[in-house]
C-alpha positions in Angstrom: -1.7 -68.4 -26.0 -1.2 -71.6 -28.3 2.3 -71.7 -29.6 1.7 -72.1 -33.4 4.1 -72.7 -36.3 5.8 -69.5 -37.6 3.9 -68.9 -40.9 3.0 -65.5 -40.8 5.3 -62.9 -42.2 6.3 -59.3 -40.9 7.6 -56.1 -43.7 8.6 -53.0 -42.7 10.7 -50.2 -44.6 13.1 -48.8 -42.1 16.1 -46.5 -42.4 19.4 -48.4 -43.9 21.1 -47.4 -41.3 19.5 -48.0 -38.3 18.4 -51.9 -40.0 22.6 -52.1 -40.2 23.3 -50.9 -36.2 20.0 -52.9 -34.7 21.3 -56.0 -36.9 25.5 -55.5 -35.5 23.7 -54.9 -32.0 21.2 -57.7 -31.9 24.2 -59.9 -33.4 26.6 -59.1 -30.4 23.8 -60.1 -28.4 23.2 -63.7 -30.5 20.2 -62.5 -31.7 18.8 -61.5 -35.5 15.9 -58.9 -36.5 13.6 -62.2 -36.8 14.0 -62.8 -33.0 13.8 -59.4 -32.0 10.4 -58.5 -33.9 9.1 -62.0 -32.3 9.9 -61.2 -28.7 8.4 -57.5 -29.3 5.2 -58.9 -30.5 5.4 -61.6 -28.0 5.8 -59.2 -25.2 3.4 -56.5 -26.9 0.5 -59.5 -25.9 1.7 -60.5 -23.1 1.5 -57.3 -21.7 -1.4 -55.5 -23.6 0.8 -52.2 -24.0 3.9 -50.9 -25.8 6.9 -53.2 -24.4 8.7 -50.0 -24.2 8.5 -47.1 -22.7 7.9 -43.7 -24.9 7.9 -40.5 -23.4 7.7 -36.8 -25.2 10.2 -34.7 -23.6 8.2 -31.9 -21.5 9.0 -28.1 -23.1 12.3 -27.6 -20.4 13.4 -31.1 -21.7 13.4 -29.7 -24.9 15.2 -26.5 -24.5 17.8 -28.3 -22.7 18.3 -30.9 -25.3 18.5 -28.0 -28.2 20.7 -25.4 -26.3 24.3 -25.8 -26.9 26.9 -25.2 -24.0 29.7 -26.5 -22.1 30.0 -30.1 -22.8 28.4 -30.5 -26.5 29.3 -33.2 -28.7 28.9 -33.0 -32.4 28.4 -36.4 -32.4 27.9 -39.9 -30.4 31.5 -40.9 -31.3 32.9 -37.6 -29.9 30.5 -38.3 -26.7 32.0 -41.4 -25.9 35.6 -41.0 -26.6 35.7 -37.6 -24.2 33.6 -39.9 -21.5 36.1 -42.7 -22.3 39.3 -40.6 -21.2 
């Protein structure tokens, strides 16, 4: 593959959100959504298949992930703070 000068442009509507917490991620790791997109779509041809791994959790998978019990955490935050201790 030919490098060739970056002409071509990229839109996508994604959640507020998740565009804020990918962009404060990407940043820590001295990177911006431009150069995250371009080494997806890099990788995407490089490799001829998703550059990530997606799986659909199997039916036990499932119940396990809905069921509450011992150990639930209403959120992420309250996750790591008790695993933080």
């Amino acid at each position: 593959m030919t490098p060739s000068p970056k002409t071509e442009v990229v839109r996508a509507r994604i959640d507020g959100v998740i565009k804020h917490d990918a962009e404060e991620i990407l940043a820590a790791l001295g990177m911006n959504m431009s150069d995250a997109i371009r080494i997806f779509l890099h990788q995407l041809v490089v490799r001829h298949e998703f550059p990530v791994e997606l799986k659909a959790p199997n039916a036990t998978t499932r119940q396990a992930m809905n069921a509450p019990g011992e150990g639930s955490f209403e959120s992420v935050d309250e996750l790591f703070d008790d695993a933080l201790k």
